[in-house]
C-alpha positions in Angstrom: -19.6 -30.8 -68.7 -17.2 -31.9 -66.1 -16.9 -30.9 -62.5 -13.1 -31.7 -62.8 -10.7 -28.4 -62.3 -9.4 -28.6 -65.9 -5.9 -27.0 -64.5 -5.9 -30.5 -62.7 -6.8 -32.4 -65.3 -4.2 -30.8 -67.2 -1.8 -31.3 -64.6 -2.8 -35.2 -64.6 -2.7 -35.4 -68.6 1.1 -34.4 -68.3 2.1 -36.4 -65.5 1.0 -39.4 -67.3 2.6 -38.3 -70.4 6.0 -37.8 -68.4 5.2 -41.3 -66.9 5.3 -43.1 -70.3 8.0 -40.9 -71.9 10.6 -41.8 -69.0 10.0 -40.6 -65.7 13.3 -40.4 -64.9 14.1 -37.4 -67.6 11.5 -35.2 -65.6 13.5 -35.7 -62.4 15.3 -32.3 -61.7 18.5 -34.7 -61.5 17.3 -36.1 -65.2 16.0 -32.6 -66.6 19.5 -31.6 -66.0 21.4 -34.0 -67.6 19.5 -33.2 -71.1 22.0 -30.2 -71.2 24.8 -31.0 -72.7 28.1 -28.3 -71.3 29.0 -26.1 -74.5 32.9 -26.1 -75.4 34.5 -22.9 -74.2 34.9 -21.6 -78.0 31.0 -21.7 -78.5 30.8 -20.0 -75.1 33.5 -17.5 -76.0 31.6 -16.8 -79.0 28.0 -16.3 -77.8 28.6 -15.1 -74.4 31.9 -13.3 -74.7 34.4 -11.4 -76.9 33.1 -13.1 -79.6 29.5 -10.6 -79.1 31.8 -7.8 -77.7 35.6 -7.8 -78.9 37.6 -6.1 -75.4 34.3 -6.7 -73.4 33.7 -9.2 -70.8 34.9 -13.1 -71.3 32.5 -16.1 -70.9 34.4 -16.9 -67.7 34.1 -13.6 -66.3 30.0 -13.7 -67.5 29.3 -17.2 -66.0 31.0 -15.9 -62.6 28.6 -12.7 -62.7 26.1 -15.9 -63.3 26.4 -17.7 -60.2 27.0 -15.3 -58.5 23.1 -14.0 -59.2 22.0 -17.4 -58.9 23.4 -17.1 -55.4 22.2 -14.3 -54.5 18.5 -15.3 -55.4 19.0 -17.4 -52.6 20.8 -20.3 -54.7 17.0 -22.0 -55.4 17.4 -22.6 -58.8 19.6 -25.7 -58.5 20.5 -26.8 -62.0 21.0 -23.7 -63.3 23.9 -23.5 -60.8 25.0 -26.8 -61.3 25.0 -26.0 -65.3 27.1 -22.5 -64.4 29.5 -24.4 -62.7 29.9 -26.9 -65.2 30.1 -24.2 -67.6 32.8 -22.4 -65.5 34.7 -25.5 -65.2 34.7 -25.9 -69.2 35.7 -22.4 -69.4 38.6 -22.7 -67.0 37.6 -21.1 -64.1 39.5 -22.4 -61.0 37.9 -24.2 -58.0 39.0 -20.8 -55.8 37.7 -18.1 -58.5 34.4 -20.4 -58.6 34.6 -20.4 -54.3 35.4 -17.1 -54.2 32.6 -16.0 -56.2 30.1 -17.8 -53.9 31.9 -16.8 -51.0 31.4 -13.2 -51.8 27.8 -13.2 -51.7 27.1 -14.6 -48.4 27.4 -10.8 -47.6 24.6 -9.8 -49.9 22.6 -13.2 -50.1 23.1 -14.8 -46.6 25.1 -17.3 -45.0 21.8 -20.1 -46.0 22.2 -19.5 -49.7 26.1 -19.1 -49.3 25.8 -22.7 -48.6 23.6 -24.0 -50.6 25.0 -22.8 -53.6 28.9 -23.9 -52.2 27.5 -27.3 -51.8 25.7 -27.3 -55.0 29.1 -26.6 -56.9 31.2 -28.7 -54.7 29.0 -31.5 -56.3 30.1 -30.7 -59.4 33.4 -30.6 -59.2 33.9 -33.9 -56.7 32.0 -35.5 -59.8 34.8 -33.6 -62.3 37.5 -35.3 -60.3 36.3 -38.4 -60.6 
């Protein structure tokens, strides 16, 4: 018997795993670059008319997307990096994507306003480039 917490031990056993796998893939920078962004056809047909002929678009879903993420108080960082990405693919403009954001600083605050406008101006200053 051990006097070690085993949800520590645990804990250790997968940090040294990551360690030798490549530390840099479990970075939330790295984790997030295993995601590759899908073309706006595969979008279109899993998240839009493709599901729902005359419902919603992809573009339309991913900006009801960030717009949650934003409103959870923009925490979950790549998933609105991803969104944006994915808006960007699915040829949303920079001012439907600002817009979007923009509107929920009335429901979310003026903090995760911020954060999330920040987050996606990352992404798109890297798209220019």
């Amino acid at each position: 018997m051990t006097d070690q917490n085993p949800f520590e031990a645990m804990m250790k056993m997968g940090q040294d795993w990551a360690k030798v796998m490549n530390a840099e893939a479990f970075t939330l920078k790295g984790f997030e670059a295993l995601w590759p962004t899908m073309p706006k056809e595969t979008m279109e047909m899993f998240f839009g008319t493709g599901i729902n002929p005359g419902g919603l678009d992809a573009k339309t879903r991913l900006l009801l997307t960030l717009t949650a993420l934003t409103v959870l108080g923009a925490q979950a960082e790549a998933q609105i990096r991803l969104t944006v990405r994915h808006l960007v693919e699915a040829e949303a403009t920079k001012q439907e994507i600002a817009e979007a954001i923009a509107q929920m600083g009335m429901f979310a605050g003026v903090p995760a306003m911020t954060k999330a406008m920040e987050l996606a101006n990352d992404v798109l200053e890297k798209d220019e480039t």
